[in-house]
N, C-alpha and C positions, 0 to 999 in steps of 0.2 A: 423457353427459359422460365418465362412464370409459370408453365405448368410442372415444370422440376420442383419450382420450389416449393409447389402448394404440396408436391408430391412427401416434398424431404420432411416437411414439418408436421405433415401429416404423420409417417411413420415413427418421428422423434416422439409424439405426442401417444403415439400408440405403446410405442415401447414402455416411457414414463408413466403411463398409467397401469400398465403391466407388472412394474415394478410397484407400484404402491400399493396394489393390488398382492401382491407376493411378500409384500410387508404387512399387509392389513392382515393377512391371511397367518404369518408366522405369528406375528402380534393375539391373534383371535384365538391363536391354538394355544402361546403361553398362560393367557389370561385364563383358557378353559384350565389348563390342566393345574394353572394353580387354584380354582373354583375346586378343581374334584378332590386336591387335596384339604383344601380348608373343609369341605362337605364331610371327607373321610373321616378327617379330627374329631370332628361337632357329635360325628354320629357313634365315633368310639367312645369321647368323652359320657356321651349321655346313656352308655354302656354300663361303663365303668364307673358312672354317680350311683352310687345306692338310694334308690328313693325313700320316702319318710318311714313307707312302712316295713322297707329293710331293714332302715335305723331302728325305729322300736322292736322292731324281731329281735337284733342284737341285741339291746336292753334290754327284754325281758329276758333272753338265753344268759345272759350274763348275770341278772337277777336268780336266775333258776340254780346256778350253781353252785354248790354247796359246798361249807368245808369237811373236809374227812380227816382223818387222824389214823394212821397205818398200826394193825396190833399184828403180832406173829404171836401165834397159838399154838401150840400143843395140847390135844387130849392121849392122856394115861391111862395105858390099863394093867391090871395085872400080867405077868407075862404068859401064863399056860391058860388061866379060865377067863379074859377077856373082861374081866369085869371093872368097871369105870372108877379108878380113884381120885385123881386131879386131872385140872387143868390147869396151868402154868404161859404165861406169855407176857410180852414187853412193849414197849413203844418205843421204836426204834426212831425217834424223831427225840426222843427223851436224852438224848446220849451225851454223856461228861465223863471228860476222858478212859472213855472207851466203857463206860458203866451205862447202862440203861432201868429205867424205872419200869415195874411190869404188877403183876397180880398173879397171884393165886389162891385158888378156889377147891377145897377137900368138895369131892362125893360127899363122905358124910353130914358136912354141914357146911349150910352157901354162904358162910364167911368170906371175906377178901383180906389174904394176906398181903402186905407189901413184900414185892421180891425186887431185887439186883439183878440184872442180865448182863454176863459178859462172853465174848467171847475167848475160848481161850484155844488156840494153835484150831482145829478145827470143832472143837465140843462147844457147844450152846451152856452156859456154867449158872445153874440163879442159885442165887442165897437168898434165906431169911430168918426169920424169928432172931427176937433179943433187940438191944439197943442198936449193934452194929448191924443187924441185918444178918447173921454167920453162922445160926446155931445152927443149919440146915440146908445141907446143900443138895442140888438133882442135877447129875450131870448126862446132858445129852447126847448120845455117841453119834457119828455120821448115817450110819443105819438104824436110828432111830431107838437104839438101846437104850435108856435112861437107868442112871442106878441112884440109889436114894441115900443118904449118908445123913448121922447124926451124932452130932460134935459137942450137945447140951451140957452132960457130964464126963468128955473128954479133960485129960489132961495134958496141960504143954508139952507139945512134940510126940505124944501118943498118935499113934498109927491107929486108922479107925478103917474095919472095913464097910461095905454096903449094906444098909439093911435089908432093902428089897430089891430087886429088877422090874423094871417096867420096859411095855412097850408103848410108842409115843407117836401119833401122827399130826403132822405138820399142819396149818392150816394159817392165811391169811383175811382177814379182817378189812375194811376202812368205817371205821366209826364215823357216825354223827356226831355231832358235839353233845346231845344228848346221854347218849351210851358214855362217850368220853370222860366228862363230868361227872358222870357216876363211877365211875373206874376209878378219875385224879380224885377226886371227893374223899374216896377211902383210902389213898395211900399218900394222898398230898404231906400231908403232915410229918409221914417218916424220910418222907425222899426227898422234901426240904431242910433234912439238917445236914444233909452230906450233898449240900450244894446242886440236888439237880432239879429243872424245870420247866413246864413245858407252856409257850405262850400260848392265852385261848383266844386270841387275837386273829 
């Protein structure tokens, strides 16, 4: 009978430590697998920090960037001998309602005229010379036809047909504020009385 019972306490004691053992062990594996996730964290975070000299990389790239100013360009030439008369073009960042600010430029002489750009149904339409900008129109067809009209010594509701035909190739721009300012410099003054303007902010 006493060696029963050394027997039974023995086994009880064997079992009980089995179990804590089987606890210690569940317990060992939660604590590991929450260590690999906090490690996981740590190790993406310090991934996903940009270091100092990331940061100033930004700052300088963002330093580097510049602003620009969008022109659409047209160069003119005669239609059969190719020979270079104008260039005509806008700043389509200039636009009130539905009118844009542009320049133009004779072959003959590197003058900057103030021109009007509008669009009208699909033709590119500039005006200029005279107070309202109108003595002069060039209107651009889809296939790059341009025909040249002048309305100087027209009378009201006179039909006027084109003086010349040109042809016109397309071409886009982004200015510096440098070029810009030379551009706004020469037309600022007529394209500020019919309310349009461009910030050089």
């Amino acid at each position: 009978m006493k060696y029963q019972l050394i027997l039974f306490f023995f086994v009880i004691f064997i079992l009980n430590s089995c179990a804590i053992d089987k606890e210690v062990e569940s317990i060992s594996e939660k604590v590991s697998n929450v260590s690999d996730r906090v490690i996981n964290l740590v190790q993406t975070e310090e991934v996903e920090k940009p270091s100092k000299k990331d940061k100033f990389k930004k700052i300088k790239n963002q330093k580097k960037e510049k602003i620009t100013y969008k022109f659409f360009e047209w160069k003119c030439v005669t239609f059969f001998s190719s020979s270079h008369v104008l260039n005509v073009g806008y700043f389509p960042d200039s636009k009130t309602n539905n009118i844009s600010a542009g320049a133009l430029t004779l072959e003959t002489n590197n003058e900057i005229y103030t021109i009007l750009h509008e669009i009208q149904g699909i033709e590119d339409v500039f005006s200029w010379g005279g107070k309202k900008l109108n003595k002069f129109k060039l209107i651009i067809k889809p296939n790059n036809t341009a025909y040249y009209y002048d309305f100087k010594n027209a009378k009201k509701g006179e039909k006027i047909k084109s003086k010349q035909t040109l042809r016109c190739y397309k071409n886009s721009f982004d200015l510096n504020r440098v070029e810009f300012i030379k551009y706004w410099r020469s037309i600022k003054k007529d394209v500020e009385k019919i309310g349009i303007t461009i910030d050089l902010n």
